[in-house]
PDB file of N, CA, C and O in Angstrom:
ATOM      1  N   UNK A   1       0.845  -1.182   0.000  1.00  0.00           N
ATOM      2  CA  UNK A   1       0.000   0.000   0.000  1.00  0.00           C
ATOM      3  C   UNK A   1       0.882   1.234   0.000  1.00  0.00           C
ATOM      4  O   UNK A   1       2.056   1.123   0.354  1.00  0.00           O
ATOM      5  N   UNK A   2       0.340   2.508  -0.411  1.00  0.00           N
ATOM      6  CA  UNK A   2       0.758   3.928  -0.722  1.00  0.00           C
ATOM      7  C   UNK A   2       1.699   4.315   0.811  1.00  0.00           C
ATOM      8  O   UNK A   2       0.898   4.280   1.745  1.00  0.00           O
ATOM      9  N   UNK A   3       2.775   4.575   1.185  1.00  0.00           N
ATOM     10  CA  UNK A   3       2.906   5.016   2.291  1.00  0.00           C
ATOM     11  C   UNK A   3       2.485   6.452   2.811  1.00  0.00           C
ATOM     12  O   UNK A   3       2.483   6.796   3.994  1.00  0.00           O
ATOM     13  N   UNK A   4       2.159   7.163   1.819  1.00  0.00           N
ATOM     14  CA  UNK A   4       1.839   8.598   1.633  1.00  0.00           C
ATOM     15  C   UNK A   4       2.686   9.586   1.224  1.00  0.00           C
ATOM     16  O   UNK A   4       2.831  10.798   1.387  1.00  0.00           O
ATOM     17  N   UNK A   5       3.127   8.804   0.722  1.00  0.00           N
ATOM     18  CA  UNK A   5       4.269  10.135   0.077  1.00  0.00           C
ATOM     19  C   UNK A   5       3.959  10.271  -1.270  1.00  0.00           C
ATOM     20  O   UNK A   5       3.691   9.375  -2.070  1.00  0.00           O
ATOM     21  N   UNK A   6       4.042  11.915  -1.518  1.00  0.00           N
ATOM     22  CA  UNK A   6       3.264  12.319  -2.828  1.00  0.00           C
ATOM     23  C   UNK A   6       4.593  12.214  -3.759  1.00  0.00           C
ATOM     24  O   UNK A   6       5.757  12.406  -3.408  1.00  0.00           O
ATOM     25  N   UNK A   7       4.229  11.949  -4.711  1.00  0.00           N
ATOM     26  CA  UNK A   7       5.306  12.132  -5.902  1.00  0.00           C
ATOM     27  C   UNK A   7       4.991  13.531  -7.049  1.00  0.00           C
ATOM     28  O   UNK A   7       3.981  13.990  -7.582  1.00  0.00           O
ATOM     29  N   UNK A   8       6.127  13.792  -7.056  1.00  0.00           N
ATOM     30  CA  UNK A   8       5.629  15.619  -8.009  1.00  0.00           C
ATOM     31  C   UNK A   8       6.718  15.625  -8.962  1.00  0.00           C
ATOM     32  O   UNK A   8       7.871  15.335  -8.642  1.00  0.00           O
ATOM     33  N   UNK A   9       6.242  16.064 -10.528  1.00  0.00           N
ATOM     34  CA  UNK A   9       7.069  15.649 -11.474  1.00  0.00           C
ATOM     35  C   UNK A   9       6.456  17.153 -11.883  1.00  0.00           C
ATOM     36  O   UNK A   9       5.427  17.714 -11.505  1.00  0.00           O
ATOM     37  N   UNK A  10       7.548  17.593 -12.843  1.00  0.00           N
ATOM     38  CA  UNK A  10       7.436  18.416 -14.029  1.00  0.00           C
ATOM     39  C   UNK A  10       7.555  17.865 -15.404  1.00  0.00           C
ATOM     40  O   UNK A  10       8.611  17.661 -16.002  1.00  0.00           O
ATOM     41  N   UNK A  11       6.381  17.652 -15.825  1.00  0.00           N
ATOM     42  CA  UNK A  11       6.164  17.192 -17.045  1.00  0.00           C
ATOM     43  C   UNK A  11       6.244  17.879 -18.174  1.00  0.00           C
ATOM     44  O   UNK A  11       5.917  19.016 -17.837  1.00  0.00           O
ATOM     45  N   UNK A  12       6.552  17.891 -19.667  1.00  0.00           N
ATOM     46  CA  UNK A  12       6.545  18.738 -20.556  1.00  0.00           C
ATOM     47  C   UNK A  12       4.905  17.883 -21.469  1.00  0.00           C
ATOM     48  O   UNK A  12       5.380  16.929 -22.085  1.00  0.00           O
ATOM     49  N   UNK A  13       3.653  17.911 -21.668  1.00  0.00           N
ATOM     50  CA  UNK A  13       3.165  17.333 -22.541  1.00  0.00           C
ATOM     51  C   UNK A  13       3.369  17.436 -24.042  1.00  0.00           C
ATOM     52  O   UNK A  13       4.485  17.487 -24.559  1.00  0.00           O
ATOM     53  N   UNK A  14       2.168  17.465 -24.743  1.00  0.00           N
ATOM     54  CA  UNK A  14       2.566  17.340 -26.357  1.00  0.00           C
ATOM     55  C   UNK A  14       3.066  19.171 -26.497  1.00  0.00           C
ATOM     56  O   UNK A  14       3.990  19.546 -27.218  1.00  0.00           O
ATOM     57  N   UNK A  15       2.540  19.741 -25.965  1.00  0.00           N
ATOM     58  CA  UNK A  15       2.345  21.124 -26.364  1.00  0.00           C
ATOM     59  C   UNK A  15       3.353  21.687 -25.669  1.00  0.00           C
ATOM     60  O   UNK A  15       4.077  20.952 -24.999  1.00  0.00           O
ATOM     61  N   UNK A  16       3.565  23.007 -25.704  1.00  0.00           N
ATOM     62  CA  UNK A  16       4.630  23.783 -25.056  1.00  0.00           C
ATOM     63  C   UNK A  16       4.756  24.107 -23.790  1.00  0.00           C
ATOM     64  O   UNK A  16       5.784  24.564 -23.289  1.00  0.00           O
ATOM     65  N   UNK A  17       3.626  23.864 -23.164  1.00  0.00           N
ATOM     66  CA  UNK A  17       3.189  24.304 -21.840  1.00  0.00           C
ATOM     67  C   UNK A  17       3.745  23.405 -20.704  1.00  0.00           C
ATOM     68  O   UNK A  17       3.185  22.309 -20.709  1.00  0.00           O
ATOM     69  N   UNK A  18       4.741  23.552 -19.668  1.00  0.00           N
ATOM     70  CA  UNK A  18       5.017  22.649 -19.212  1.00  0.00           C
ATOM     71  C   UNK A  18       4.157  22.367 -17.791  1.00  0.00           C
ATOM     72  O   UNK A  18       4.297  23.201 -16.897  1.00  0.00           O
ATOM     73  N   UNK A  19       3.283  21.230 -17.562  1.00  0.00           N
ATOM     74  CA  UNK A  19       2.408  21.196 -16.323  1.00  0.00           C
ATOM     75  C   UNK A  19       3.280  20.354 -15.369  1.00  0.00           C
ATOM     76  O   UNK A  19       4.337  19.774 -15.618  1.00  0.00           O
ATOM     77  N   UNK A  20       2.514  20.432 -14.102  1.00  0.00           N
ATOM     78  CA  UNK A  20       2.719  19.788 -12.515  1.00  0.00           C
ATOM     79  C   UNK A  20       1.930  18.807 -12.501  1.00  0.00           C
ATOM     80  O   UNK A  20       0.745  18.889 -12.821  1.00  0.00           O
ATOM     81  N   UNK A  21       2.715  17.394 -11.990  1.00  0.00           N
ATOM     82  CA  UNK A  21       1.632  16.267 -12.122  1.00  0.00           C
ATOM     83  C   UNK A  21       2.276  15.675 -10.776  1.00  0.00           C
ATOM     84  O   UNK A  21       3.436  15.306 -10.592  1.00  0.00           O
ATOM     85  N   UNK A  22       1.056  15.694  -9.779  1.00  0.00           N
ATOM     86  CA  UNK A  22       0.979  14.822  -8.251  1.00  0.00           C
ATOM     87  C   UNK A  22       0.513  13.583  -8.748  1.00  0.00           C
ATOM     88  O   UNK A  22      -0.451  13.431  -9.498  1.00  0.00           O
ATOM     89  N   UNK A  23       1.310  12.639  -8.251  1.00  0.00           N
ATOM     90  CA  UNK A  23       0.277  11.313  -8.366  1.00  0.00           C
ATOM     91  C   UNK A  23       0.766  11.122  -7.046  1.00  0.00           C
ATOM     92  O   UNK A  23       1.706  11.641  -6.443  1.00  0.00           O
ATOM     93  N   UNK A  24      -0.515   9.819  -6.562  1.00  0.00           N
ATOM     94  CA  UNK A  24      -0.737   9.604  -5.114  1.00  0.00           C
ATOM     95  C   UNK A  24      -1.604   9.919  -4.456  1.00  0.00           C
ATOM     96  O   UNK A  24      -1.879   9.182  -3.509  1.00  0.00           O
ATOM     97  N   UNK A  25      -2.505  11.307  -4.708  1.00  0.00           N
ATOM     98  CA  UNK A  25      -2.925  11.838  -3.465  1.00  0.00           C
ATOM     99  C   UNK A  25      -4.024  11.150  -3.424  1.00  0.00           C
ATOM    100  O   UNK A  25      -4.204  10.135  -4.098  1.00  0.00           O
ATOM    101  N   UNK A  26      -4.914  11.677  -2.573  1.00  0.00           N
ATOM    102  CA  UNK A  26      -6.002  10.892  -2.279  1.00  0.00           C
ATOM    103  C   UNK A  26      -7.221  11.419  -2.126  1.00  0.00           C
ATOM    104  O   UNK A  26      -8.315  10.993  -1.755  1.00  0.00           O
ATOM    105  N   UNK A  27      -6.576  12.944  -2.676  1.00  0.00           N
ATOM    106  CA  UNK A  27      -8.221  14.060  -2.711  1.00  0.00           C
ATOM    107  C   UNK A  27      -9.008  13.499  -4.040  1.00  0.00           C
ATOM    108  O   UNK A  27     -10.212  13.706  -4.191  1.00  0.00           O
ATOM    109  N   UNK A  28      -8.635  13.156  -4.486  1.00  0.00           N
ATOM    110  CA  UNK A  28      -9.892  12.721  -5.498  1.00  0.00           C
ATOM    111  C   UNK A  28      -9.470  10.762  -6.514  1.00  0.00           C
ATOM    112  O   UNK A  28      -8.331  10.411  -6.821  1.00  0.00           O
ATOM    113  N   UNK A  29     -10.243  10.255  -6.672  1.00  0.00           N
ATOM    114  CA  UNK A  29     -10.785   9.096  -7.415  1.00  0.00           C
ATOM    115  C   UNK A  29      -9.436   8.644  -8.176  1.00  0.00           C
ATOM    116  O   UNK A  29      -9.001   7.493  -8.166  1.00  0.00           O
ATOM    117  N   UNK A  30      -8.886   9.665  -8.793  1.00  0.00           N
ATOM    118  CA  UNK A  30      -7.965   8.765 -10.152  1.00  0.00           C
ATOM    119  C   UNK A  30      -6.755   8.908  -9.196  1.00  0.00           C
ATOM    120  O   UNK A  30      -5.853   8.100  -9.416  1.00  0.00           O
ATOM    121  N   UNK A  31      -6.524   9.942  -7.985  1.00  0.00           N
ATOM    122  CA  UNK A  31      -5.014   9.852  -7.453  1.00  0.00           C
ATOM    123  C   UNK A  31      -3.944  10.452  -8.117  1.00  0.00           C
ATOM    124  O   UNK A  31      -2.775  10.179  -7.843  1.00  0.00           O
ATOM    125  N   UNK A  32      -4.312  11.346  -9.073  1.00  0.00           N
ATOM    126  CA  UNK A  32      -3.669  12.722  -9.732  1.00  0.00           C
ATOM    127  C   UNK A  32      -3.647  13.723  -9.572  1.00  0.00           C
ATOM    128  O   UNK A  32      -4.784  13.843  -9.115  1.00  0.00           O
ATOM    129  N   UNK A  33      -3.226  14.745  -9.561  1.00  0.00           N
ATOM    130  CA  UNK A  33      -3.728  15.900  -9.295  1.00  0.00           C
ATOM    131  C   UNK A  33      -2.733  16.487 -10.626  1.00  0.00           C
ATOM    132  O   UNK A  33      -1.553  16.167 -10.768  1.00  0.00           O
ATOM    133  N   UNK A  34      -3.875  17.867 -12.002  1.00  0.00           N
ATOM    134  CA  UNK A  34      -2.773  18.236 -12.527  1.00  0.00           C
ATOM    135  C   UNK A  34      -2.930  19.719 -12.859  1.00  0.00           C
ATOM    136  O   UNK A  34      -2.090  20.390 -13.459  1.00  0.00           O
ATOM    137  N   UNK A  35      -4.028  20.122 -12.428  1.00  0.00           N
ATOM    138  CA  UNK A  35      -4.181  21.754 -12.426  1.00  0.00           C
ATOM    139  C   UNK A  35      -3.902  22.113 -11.287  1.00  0.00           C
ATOM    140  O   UNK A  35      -3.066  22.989 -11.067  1.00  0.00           O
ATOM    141  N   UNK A  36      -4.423  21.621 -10.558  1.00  0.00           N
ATOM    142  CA  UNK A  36      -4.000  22.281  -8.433  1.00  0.00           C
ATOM    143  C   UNK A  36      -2.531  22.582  -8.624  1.00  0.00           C
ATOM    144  O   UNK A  36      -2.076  23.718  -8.494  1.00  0.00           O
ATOM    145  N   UNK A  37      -1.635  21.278  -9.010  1.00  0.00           N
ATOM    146  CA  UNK A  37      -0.269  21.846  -8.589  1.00  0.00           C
ATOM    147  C   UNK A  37       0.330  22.655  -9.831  1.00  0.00           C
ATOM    148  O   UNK A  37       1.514  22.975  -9.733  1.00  0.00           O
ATOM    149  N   UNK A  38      -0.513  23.098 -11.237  1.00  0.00           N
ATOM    150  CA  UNK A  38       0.164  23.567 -12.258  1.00  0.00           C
ATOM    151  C   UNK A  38      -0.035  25.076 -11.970  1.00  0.00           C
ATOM    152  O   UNK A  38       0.853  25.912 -12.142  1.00  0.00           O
ATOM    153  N   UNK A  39      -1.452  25.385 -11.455  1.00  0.00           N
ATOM    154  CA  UNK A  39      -1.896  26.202 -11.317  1.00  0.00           C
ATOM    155  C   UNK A  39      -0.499  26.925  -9.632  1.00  0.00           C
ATOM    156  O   UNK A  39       0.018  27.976  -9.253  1.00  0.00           O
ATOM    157  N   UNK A  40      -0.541  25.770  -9.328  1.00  0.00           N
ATOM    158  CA  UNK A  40      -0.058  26.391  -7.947  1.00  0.00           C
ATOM    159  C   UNK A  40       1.459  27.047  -7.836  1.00  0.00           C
ATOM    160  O   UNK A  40       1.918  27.811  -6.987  1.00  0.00           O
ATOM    161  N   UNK A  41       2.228  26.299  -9.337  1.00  0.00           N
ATOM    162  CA  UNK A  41       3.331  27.047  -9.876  1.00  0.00           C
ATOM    163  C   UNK A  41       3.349  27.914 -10.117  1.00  0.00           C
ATOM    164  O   UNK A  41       4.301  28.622  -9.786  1.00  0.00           O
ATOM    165  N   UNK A  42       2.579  28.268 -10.653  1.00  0.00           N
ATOM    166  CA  UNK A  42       1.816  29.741 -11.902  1.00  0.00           C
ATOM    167  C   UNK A  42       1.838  30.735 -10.738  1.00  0.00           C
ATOM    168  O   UNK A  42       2.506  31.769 -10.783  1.00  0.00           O
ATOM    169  N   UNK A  43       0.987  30.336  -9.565  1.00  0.00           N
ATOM    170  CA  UNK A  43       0.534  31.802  -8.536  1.00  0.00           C
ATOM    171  C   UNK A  43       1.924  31.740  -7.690  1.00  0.00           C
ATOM    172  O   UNK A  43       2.273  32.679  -6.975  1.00  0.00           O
ATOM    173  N   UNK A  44       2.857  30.275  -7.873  1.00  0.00           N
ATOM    174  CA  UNK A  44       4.106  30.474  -6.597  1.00  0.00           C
ATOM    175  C   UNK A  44       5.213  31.470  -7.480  1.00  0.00           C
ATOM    176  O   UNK A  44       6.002  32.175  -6.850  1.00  0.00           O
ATOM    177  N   UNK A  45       5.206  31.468  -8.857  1.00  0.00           N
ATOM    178  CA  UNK A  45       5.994  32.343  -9.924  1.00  0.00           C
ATOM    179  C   UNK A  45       5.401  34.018  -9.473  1.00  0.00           C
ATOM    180  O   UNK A  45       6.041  35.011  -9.127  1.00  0.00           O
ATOM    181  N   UNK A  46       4.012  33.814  -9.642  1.00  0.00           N
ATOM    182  CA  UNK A  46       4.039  35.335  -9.775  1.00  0.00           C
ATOM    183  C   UNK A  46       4.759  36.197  -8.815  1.00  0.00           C
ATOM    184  O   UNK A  46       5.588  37.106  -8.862  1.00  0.00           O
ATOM    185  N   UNK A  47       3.706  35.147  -7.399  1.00  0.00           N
ATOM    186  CA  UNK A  47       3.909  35.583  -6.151  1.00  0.00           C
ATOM    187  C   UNK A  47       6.374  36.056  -5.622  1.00  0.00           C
ATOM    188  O   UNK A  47       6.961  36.922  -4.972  1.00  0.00           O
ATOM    189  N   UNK A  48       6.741  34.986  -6.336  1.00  0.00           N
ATOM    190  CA  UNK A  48       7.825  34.860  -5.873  1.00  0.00           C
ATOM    191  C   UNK A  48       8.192  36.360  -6.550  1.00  0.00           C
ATOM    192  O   UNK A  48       8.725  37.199  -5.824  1.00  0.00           O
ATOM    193  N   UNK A  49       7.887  36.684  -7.984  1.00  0.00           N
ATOM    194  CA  UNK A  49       8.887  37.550  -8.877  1.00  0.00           C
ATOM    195  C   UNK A  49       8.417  39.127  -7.846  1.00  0.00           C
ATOM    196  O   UNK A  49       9.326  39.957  -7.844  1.00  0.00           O
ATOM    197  N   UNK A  50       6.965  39.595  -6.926  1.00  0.00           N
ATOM    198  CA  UNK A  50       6.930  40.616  -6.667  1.00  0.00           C
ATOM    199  C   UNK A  50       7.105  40.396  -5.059  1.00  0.00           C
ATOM    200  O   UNK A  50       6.624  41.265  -4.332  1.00  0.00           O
ATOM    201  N   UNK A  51       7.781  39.259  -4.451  1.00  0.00           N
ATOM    202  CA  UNK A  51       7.720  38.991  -2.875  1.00  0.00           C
ATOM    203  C   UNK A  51       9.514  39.001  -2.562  1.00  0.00           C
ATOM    204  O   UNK A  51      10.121  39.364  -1.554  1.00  0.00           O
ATOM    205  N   UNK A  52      10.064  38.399  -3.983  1.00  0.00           N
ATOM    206  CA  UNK A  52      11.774  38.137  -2.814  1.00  0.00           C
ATOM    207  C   UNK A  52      12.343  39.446  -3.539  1.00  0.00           C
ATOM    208  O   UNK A  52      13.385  39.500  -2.886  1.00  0.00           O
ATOM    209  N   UNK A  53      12.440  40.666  -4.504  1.00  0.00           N
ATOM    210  CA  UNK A  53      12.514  41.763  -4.698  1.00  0.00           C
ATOM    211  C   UNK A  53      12.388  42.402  -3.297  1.00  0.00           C
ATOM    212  O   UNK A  53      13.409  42.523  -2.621  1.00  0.00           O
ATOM    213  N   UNK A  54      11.112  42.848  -2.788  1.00  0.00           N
ATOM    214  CA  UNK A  54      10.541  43.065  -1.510  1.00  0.00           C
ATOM    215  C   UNK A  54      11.151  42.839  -0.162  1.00  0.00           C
ATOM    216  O   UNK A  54      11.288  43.562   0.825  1.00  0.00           O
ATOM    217  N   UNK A  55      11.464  41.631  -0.433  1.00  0.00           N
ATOM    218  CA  UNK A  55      12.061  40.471   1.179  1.00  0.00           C
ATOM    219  C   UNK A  55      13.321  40.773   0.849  1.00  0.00           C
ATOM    220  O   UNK A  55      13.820  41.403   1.782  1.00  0.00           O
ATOM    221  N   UNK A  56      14.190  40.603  -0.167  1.00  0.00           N
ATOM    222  CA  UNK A  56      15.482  41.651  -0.554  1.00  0.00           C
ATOM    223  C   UNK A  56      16.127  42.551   0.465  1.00  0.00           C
ATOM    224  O   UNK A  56      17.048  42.437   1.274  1.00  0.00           O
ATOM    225  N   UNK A  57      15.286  43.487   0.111  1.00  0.00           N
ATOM    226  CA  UNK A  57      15.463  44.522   0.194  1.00  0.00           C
ATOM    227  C   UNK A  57      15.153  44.967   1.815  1.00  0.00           C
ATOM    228  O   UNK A  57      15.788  45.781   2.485  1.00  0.00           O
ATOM    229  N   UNK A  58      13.977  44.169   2.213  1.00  0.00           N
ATOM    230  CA  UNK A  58      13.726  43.955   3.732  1.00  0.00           C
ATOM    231  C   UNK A  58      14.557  43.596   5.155  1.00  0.00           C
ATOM    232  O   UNK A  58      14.510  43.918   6.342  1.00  0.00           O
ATOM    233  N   UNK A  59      15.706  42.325   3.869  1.00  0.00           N
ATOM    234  CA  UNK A  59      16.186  41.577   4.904  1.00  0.00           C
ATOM    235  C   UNK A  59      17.589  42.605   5.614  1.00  0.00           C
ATOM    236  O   UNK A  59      18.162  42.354   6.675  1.00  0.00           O
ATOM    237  N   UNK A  60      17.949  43.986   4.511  1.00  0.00           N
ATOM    238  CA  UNK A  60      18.897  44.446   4.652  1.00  0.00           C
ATOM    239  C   UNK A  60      18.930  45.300   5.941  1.00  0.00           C
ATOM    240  O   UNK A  60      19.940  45.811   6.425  1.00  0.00           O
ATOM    241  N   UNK A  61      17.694  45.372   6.413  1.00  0.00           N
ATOM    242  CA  UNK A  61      17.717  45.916   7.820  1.00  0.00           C
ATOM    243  C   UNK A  61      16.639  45.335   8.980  1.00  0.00           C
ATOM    244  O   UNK A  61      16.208  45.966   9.946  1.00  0.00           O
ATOM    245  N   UNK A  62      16.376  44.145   8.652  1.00  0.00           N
ATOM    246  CA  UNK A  62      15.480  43.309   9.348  1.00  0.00           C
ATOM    247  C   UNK A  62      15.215  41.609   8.688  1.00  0.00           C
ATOM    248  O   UNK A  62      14.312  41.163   7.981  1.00  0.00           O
ATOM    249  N   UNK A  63      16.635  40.856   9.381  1.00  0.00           N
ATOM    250  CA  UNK A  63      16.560  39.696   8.702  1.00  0.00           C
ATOM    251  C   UNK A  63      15.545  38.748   8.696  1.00  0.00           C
ATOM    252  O   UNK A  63      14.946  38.312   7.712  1.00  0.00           O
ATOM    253  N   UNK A  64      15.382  38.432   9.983  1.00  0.00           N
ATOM    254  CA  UNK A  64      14.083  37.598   9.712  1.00  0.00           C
ATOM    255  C   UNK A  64      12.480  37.996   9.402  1.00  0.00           C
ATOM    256  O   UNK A  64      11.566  37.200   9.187  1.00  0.00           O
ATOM    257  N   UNK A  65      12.430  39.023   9.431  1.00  0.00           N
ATOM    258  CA  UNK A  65      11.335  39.419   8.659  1.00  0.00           C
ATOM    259  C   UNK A  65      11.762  39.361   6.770  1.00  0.00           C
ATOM    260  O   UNK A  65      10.868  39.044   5.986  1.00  0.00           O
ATOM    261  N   UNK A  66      12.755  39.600   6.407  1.00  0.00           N
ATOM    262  CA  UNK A  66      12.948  39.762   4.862  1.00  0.00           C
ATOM    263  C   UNK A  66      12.597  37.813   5.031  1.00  0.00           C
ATOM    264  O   UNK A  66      11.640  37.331   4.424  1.00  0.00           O
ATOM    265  N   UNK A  67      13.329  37.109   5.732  1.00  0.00           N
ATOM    266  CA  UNK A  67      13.505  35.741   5.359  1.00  0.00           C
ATOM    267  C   UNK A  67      12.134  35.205   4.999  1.00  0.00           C
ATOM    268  O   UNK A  67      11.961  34.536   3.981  1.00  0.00           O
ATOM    269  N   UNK A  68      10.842  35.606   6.127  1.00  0.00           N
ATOM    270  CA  UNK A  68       9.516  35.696   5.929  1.00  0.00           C
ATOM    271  C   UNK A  68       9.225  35.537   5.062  1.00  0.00           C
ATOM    272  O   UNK A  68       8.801  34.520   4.512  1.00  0.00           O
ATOM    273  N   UNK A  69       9.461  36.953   4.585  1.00  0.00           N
ATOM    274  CA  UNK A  69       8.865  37.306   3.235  1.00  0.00           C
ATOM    275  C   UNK A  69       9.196  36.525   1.700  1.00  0.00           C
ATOM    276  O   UNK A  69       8.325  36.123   0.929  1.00  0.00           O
ATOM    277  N   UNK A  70      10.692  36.428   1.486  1.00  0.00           N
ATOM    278  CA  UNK A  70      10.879  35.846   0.826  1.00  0.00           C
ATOM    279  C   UNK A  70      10.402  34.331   0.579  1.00  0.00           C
ATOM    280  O   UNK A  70      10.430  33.864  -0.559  1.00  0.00           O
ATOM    281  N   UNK A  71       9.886  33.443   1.879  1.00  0.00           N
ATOM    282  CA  UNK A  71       9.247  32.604   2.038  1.00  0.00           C
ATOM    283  C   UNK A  71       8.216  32.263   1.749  1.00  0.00           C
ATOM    284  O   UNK A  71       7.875  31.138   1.383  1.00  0.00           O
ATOM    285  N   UNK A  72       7.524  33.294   1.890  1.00  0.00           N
ATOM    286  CA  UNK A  72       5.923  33.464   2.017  1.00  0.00           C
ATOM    287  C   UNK A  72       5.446  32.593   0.665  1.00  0.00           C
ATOM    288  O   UNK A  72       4.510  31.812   0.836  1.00  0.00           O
ATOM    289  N   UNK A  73       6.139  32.702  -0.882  1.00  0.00           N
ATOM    290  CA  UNK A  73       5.289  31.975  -1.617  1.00  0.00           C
ATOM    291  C   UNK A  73       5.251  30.438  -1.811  1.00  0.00           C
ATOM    292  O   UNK A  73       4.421  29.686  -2.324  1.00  0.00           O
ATOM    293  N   UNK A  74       6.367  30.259  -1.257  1.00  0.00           N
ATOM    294  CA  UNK A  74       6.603  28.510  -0.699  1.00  0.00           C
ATOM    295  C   UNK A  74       5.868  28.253   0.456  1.00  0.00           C
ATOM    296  O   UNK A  74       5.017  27.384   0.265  1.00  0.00           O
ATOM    297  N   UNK A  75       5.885  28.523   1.134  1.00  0.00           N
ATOM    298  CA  UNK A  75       4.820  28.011   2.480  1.00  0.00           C
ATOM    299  C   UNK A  75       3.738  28.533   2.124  1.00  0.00           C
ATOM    300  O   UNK A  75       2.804  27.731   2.166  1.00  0.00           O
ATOM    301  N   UNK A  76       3.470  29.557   1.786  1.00  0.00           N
ATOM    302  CA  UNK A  76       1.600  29.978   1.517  1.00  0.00           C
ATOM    303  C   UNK A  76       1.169  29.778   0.428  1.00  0.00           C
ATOM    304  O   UNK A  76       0.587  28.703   0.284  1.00  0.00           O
ATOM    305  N   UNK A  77       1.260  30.627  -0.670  1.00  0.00           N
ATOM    306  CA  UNK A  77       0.994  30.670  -1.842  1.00  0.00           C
ATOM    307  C   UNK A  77       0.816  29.245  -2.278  1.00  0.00           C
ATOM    308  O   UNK A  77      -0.327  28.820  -2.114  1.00  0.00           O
ATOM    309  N   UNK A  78       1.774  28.327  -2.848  1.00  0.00           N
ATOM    310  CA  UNK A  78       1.686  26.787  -3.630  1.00  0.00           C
ATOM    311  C   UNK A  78       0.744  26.242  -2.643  1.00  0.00           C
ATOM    312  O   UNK A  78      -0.441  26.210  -2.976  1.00  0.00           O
ATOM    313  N   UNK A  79       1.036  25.866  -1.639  1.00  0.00           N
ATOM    314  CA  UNK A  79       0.052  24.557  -1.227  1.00  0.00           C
ATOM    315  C   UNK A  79      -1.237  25.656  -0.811  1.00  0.00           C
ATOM    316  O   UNK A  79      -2.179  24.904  -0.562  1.00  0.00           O
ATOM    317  N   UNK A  80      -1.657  26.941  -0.643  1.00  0.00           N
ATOM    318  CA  UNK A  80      -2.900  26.797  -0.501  1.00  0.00           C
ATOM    319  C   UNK A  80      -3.865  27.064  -1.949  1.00  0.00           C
ATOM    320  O   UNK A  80      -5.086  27.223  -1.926  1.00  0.00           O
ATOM    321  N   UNK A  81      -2.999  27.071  -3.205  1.00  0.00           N
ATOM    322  CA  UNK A  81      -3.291  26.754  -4.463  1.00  0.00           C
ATOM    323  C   UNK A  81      -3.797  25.620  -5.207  1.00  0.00           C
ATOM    324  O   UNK A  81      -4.818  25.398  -5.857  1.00  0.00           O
ATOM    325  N   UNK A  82      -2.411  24.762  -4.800  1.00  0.00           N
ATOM    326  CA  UNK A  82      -2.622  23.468  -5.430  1.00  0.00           C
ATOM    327  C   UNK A  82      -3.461  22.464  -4.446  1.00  0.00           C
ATOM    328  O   UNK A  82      -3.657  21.311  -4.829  1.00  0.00           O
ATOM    329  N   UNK A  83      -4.034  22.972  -2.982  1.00  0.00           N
ATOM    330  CA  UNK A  83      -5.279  21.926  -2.553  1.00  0.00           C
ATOM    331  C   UNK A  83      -6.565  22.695  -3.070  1.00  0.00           C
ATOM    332  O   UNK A  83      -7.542  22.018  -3.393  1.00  0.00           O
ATOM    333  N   UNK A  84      -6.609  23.924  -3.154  1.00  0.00           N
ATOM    334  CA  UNK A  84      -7.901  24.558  -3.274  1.00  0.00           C
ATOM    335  C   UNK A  84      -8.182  23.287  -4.647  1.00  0.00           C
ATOM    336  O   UNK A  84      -9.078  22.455  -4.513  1.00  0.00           O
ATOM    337  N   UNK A  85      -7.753  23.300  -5.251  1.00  0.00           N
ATOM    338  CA  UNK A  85      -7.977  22.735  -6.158  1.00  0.00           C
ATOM    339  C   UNK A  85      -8.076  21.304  -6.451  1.00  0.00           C
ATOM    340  O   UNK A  85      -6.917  20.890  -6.442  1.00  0.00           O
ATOM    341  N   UNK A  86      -9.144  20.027  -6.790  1.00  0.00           N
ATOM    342  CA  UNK A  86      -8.986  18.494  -6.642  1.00  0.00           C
ATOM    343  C   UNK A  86      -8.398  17.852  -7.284  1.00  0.00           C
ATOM    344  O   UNK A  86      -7.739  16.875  -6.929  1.00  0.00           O
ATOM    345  N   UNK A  87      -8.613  18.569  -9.081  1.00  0.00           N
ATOM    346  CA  UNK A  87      -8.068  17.913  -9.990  1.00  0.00           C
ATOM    347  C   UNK A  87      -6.471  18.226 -10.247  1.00  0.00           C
ATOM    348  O   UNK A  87      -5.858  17.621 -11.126  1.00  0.00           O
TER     349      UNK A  87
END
């Protein structure tokens, strides 16, 4: 049986677009997930390009708050993306 550990690949399909494919999980029927975590790249990109600029620049007179920040789209952003989402 599954021990629970998710497996996460970057896939290239036929097309140019490269998606996020979970297999394993157990939020839904087939045990895939491939918009939650593609989608969850997409908002951890945006989020990262206008957050570690920011956290940068933060950390130069307040380190662990810049470290925060620069954090913020890895701990927040991706996973509360890629569960909002089943498929």
């Amino acid at each position: 049986m599954a021990t629970g550990v998710v497996h996460q690949r970057r896939r290239t399909t036929g097309s140019k677009f490269p998606s996020c494919i979970q297999c394993g999980t157990r939020s839904n029927p087939c045990r895939c997930k491939v918009f939650g975590p593609t989608l969850g790249f997409v908002a951890f990109a945006v989020a990262a390009v206008v957050e570690w600029p920011i956290g940068a620049v933060v950390y130069l007179f307040r380190h662990a708050k810049g470290r925060r920040i620069m954090g913020h789209p890895v701990r927040v952003v991706y996973p509360k993306v890629s569960r909002a989402i089943p498929i």
